[in-house]
C-alpha positions, -999 to +999 in steps of 0.1 A: +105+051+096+112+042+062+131+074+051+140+088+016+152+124+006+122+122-020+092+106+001+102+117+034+089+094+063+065+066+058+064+043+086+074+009+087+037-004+084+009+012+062-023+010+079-049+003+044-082+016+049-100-007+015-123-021+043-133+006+065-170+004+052-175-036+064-156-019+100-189-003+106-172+020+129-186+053+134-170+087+125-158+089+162-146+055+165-128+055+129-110+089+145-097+071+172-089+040+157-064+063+132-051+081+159-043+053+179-027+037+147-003+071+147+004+067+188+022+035+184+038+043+151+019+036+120+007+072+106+009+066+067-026+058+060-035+044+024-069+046+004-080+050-028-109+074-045-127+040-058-128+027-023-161+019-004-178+027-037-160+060-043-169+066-006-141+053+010-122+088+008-149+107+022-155+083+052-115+090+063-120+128+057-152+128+081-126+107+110-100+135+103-122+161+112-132+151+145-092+147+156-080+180+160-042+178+145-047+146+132-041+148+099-009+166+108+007+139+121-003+114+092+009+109+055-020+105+034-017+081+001-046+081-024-047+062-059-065+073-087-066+056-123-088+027-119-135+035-132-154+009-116-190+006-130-215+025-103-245+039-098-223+066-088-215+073-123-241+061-147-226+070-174-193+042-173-208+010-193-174-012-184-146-013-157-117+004-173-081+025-164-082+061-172-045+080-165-052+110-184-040+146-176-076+158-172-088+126-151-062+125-128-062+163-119-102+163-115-093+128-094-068+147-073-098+175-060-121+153-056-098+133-033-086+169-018-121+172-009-135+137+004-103+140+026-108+172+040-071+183+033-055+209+013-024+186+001-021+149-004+012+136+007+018+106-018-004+103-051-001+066-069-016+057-103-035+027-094-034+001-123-011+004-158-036+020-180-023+004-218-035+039-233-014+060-209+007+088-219+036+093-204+040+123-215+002+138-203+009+119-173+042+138-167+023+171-173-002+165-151+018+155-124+037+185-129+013+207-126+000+189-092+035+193-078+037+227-086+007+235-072+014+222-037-015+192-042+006+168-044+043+161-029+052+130-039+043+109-065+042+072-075+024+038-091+006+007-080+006-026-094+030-014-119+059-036-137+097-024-142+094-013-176+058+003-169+079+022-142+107+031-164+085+045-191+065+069-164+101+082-152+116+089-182+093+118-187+096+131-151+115+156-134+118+138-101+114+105-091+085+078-084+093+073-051+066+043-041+053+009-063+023-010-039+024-042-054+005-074-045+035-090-027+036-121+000+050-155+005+018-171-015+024-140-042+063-142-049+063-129-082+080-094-071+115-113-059+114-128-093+098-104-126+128-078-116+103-052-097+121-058-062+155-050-079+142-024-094+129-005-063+165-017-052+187-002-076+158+033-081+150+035-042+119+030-047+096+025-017+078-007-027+045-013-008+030-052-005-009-052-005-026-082+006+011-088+028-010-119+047-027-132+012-060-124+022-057-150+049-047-178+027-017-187+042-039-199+073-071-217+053-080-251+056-090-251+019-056-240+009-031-266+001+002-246-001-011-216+028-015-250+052+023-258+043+034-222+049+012-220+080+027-249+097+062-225+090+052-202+100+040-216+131+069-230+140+090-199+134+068-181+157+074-202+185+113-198+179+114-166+180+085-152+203+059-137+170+030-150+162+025-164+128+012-130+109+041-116+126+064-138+111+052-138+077+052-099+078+092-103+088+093-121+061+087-095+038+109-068+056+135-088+055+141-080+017+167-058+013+143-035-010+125-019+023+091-034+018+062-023+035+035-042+043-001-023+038-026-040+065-061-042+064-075-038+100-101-024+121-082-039+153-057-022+170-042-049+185-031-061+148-016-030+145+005-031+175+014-069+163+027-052+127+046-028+141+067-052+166+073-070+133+090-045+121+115-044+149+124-083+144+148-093+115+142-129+104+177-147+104+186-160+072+180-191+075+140-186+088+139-164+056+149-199+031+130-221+049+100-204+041+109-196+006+112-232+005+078-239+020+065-216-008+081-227-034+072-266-025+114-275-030+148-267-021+157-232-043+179-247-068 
């Protein structure tokens, strides 16, 4: 477990649900899937209220209710922040961020709601809205915190002065960034938001941790050259190539953890045996290297 005196556990592997809808599991199945997730060791489960067409939230709710206990043994993460165009809500004529007081708290009961809970465990804002206030934001948050809604709080997609803004006006600290991290999306070890979960303790989280399966396409140049790494890595050390590049990302000194997107459990015993393998030093460079396309300087 990744543990902080401010977020608690999360476990060393986030099991995303974005994709539960093209799963086509049933109620029953998605139940089980979850709780098998928590047996073996993953039990934060992430999701969002835009998900599945807004429907995402409810889908998870409806596999929590047919585990009795379930949802006692998870930690639930929702995002709120981002209005996509839907027939769900006629009335938005353009995709656009919305982090206001009264948005996020009507966000947070709807989520409450879809997820059949009466607390949600980790709260992030889901994209940097340029019209936020920090100081509305801080108020609502507040107000959430104070009500027992919310524990914890965070952002997503969020860059270090974004995050320093949002916690100067706060009380107690952001205590997760999910960011779009992995060894075809290497921006994190360089723009300063790595160090900055570092030096804060902020948990970050890495979305897309396999790069949407790039790093194993036949139409992708540089995911080829890190495949063929990868690859080899794996057969040094006993992982399989996903496991490898999901070591990778451990292995920074920030605590990352990766957020998968799978309906297999399998996968998700594969992640979590990652997490017990710490990619020497030398594994780590050489695939920074294949990355990169050079020696680091």
């Amino acid at each position: 477990m990744i543990a902080s005196r401010h977020v608690g556990k999360i476990s060393p592997i986030v099991l995303g649900t974005w994709r539960f809808q093209e799963w086509s599991m049933t109620a029953a199945e998605m139940a089980a899937f979850v709780e098998g997730a928590a047996e073996v060791g993953v039990t934060t489960v992430d999701t969002a209220d835009i998900y599945g067409d807004y429907q995402g939230e409810a889908a998870l709710g409806d596999a929590l209710r047919r585990s009795a206990g379930l949802r006692d043994r998870l930690q639930l993460v929702t995002k709120c922040g981002i209005r996509l165009k839907s027939a769900r809500w006629p009335d938005l004529r353009v995709k656009h961020y919305d982090c206001s007081r009264g948005y996020i708290a009507a966000q947070v009961e709807n989520s409450l709601r879809s997820l059949s809970t009466d607390r949600i465990d980790l709260l992030l804002l889901h994209r940097p809205d340029p019209l936020l206030d920090a100081d509305e934001v801080a108020e609502a948050f507040c107000a959430l915190k104070q009500s027992g809604k919310v524990r914890t709080f965070g952002v997503s997609n969020y860059h270090p002065h974004q995050v320093e803004l949002l916690q100067s006006r706060l009380p107690f600290p952001l205590v997760v960034n999910q960011i779009e991290f992995s060894l075809l999306r290497t921006d994190p070890l360089a723009d300063g938001t790595l160090d900055q979960c570092q030096k804060m303790r902020i948990v970050p989280m890495a979305w897309s941790p396999l790069a949407a399966g790039r790093l194993f396409s036949q139409g992708d140049e540089r995911g080829l050259a890190v495949g063929e790494v990868l690859q080899r890595i794996g057969r040094e050390t006993g992982l399989t190539p996903e496991q490898v590049a999901l070591a990778w990302l451990m292995r920074h000194p920030s605590g990352v953890v990766p957020v998968i997107g799978t309906g297999k459990l399998e996968r998700v015993r594969l992640a979590i045996a990652a997490a017990n393998h710490s990619l020497d030093r030398q594994h780590w460079y050489e695939l920074l290297e294949a990355t990169m396309g050079c020696e680091v300087a």
